[in-house]
C-alpha positions as semicolon CSV with decimal commas, in nm:
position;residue;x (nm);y (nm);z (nm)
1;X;3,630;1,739;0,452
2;X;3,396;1,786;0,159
3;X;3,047;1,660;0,161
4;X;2,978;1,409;-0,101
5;X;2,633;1,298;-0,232
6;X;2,594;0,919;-0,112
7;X;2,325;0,852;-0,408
8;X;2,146;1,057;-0,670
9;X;1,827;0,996;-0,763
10;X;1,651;0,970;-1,055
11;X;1,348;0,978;-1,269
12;X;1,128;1,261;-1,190
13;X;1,063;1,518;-1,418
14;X;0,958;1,787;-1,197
15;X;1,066;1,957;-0,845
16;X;1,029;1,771;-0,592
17;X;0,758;1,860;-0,353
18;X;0,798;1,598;-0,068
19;X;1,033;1,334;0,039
20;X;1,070;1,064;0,363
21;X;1,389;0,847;0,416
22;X;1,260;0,486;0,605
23;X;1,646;0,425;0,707
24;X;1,515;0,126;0,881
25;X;1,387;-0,031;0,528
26;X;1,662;0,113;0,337
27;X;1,410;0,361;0,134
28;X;1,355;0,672;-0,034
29;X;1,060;0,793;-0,096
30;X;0,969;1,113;-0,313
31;X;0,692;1,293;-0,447
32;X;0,703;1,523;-0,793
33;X;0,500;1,862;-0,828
34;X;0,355;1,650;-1,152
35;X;0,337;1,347;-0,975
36;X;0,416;1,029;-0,936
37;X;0,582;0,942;-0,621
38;X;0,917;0,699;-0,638
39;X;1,043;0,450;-0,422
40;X;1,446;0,416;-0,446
41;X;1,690;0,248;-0,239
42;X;1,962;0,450;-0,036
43;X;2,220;0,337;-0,313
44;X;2,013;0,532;-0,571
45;X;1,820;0,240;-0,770
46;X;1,505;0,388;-0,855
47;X;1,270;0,002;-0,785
48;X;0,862;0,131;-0,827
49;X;0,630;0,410;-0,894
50;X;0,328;0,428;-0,646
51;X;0,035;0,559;-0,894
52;X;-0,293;0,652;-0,840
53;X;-0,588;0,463;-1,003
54;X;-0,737;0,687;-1,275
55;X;-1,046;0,673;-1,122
56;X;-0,989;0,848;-0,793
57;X;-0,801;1,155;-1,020
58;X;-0,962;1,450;-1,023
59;X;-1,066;1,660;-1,317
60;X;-0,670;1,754;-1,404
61;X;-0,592;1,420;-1,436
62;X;-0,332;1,512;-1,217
63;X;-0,228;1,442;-0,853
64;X;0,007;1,683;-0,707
65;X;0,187;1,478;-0,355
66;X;0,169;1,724;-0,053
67;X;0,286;1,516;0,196
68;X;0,468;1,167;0,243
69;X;0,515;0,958;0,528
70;X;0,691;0,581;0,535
71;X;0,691;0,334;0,866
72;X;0,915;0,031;0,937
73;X;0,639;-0,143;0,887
74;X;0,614;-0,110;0,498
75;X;0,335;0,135;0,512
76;X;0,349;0,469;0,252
77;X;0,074;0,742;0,359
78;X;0,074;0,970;0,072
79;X;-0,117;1,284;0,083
80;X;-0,214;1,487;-0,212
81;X;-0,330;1,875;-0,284
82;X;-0,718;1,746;-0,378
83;X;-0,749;1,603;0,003
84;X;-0,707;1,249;-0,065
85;X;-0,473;1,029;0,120
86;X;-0,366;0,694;0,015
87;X;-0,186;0,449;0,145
88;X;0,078;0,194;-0,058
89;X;0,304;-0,041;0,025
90;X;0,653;-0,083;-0,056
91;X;0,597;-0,287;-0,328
92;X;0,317;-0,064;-0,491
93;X;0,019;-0,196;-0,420
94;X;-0,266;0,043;-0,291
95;X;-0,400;-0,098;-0,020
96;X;-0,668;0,212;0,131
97;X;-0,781;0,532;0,021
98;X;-0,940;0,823;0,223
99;X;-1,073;1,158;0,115
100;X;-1,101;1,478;0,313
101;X;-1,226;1,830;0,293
102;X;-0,952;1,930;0,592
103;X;-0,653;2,151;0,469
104;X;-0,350;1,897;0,620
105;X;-0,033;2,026;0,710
């Protein structure tokens, strides 16, 4: 038997630095050396870009994901290379923000 992609995704237009799969909602979720992160479905339909507010950007003007985590809840804990973590929900909305000094791994 040969292995066969089930979806590709699309719409990032750098390596991909971090990913989660929430099988229980049916999500992908994926992070971009350049940023943003993307939510798609398993089937490959790419449905919102979580974004950070310009005003918690750093002075690149550029948020690099680290680290991505998804619950069957509808919760997206995103954690970025300039120590701040934010948390989304499925449909895009920011709903916290936290900042640390700690290098997370």
């Amino acid at each position: 038997d040969f292995a066969t992609p089930r979806a590709i995704l699309t719409g990032h237009d750098y390596e991909i630095t971090c990913a989660t799969i929430c099988a229980e909602l049916g999500l992908v979720i994926s992070g971009s050396k350049e940023g943003p992160c993307l939510i798609h479905s398993m089937n490959g339909d790419l449905l919102r870009t979580l974004e950070v507010p310009e005003t918690l950007k750093g002075p690149e003007n550029c948020l690099r994901p680290k680290l991505i985590q998804a619950s069957r809840e509808g919760h997206c804990v995103i954690y970025y290379e300039n120590g701040l973590f934010c948390v989304f929900s499925v449909n895009g909305r920011l709903q916290a923000t936290m900042e640390t000094d700690d290098k997370i791994k």
